[in-house]
C-alpha positions in Angstrom: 27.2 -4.9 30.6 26.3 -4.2 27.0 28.0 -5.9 24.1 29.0 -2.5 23.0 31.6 -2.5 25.6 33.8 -5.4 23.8 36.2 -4.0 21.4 35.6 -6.6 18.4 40.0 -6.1 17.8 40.7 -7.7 20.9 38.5 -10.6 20.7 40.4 -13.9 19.9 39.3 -15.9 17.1 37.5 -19.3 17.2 35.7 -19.7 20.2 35.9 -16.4 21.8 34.6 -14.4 18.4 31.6 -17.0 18.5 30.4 -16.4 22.1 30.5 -12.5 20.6 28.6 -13.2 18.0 26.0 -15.3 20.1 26.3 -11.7 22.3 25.4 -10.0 19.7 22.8 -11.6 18.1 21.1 -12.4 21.0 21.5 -8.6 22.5 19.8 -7.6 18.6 17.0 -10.3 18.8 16.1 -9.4 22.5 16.1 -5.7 21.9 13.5 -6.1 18.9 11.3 -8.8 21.4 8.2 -7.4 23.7 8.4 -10.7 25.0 12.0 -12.3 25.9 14.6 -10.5 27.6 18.5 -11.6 28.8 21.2 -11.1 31.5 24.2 -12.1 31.2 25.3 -14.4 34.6 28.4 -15.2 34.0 31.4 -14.5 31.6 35.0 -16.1 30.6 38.5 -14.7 31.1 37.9 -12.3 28.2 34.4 -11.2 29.4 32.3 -13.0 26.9 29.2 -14.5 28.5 29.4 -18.6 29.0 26.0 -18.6 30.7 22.4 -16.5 30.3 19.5 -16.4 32.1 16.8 -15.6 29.6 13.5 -14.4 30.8 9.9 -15.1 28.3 7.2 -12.8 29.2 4.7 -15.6 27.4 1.6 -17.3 28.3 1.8 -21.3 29.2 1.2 -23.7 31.0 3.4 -23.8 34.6 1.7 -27.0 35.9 -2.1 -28.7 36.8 -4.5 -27.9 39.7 -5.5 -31.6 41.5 -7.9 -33.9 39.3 -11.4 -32.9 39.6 -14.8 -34.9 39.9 -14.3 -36.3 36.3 -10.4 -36.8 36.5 -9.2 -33.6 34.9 -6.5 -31.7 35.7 -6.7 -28.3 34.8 -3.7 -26.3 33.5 -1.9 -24.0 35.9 -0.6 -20.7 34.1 1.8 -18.2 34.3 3.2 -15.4 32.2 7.4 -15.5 33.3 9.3 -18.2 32.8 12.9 -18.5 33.5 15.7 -20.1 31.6 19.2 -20.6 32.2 21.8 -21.2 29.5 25.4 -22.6 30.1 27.8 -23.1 27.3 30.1 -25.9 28.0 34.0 -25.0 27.7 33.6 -26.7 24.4 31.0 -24.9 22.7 30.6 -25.4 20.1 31.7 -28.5 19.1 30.6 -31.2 17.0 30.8 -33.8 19.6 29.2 -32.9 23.3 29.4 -29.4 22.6 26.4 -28.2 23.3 24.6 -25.4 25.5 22.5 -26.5 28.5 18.9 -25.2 28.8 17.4 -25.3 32.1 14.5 -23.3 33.7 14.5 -22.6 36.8 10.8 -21.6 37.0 7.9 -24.4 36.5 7.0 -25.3 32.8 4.5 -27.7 32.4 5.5 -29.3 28.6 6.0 -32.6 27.4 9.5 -31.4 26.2 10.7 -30.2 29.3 11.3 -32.4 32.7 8.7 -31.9 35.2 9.6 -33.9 37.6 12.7 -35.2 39.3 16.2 -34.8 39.6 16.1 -33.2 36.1 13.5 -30.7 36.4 13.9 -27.8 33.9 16.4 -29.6 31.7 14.7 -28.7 27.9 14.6 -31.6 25.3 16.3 -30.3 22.4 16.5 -32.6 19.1 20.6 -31.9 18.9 20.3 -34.4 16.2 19.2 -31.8 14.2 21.2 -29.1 15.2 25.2 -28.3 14.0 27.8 -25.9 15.3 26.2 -23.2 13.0 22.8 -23.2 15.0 23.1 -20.1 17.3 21.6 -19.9 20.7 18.9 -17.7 19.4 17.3 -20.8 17.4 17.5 -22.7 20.1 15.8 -20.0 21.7 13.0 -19.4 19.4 12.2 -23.3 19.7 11.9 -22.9 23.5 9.1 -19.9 22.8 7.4 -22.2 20.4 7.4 -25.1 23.5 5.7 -22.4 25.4 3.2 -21.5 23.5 2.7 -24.9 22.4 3.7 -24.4 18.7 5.9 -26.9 18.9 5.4 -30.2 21.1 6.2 -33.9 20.9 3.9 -36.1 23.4 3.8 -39.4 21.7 5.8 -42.0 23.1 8.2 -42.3 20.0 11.5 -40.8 18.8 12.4 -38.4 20.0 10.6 -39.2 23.1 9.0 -36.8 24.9 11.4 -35.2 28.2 8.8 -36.0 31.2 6.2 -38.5 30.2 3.7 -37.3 32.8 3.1 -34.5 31.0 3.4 -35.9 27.6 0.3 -38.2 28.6 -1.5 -35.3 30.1 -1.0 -33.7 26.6 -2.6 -36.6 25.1 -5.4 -37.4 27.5 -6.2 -34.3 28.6 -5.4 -30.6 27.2 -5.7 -31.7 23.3 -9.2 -32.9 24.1 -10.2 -30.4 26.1 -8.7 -27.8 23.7 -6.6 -26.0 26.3 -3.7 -25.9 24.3 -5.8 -24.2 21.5 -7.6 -22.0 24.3 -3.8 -20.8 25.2 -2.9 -19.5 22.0 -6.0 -18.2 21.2 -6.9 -16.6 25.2 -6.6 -12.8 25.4 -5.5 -13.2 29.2 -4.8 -15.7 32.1 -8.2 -16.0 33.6 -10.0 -16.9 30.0 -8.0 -20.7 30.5 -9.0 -21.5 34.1 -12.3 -20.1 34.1 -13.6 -22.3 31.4 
């Protein structure tokens, strides 16, 4: 399905015109990106997508190998990494409106649950975020959290998602300098190797 096969006349205003204009500007931003790509999984009455699966073609971290001789656990990495979006029947709204982001393939970051019941769910600071921010922001964060641009591991507001990792962060990866090895590797095997 492209989002050239909606004709923009027929599209009712409000909510329906912004879940085309989410289409579209994610369609745009995806076309121009080497490294993310979409599908659409599911779509409304009017055949506007209300949920995504995004995939990032990026370099991070997908987990840790068992503590060695000196206590370190080494970073697990991959190179696809798997998101789903869902748009609540409210979106967007000021209040509970908001998209969920979920991956459904292990990420190993302090802003996204590890562990439990919750696995996947991505830590988003909504506090900061309005009924203009489009899904493609939110999208560009998530590629930040992977390449570990953008992190928050200290035990302080906003709190990091899974604190296992957030402590591993701390303890481990910043002092060893795998998080600056991962932006900096040219592939995969540079990282464990060392």
């Amino acid at each position: 399905m492209e989002v050239t096969g909606i004709d923009r006349t027929k599209v009712k205003p409000g909510r329906d015109t912004r879940l085309l204009n989410e289409w579209e500007r994610l369609h745009e931003a995806c076309a121009a990106s080497d490294e993310i790509s979409y599908a659409v999984s599911r779509v409304n009455a009017s055949g506007l997508p209300v949920a995504y699966e995004i995939v990032f073609r990026i370099r991070s971290f997908t987990g840790t190998e068992n503590a060695g001789e000196q206590g370190l656990q080494k970073p697990v990495l991959g190179d696809r990494h798997v998101l789903q979006i869902r748009l609540p029947n409210n979106y967007p709204a000021v209040q509970g409106g908001f998209p969920e982001f979920k991956f459904v393939t292990d990420v190993w970051h302090p802003n996204v649950r590890y562990f439990g019941d919750f696995k996947g769910r991505v830590c988003l600071n909504f506090d900061e975020c309005a009924t203009s921010t489009f899904l493609t922001e939110h999208i560009a964060t998530i590629a930040g959290y992977l390449r570990y641009d953008k992190y928050h591991a200290r035990n302080e507001h906003p709190y990091p998602e899974d604190q296992t990792v957030a402590r591993w962060t701390l303890e481990q990866a910043e002092p060893q300098g795998w998080i600056e090895q991962l932006k900096t590797a040219k592939s995969l095997t540079q990282i464990i190797d060392n």
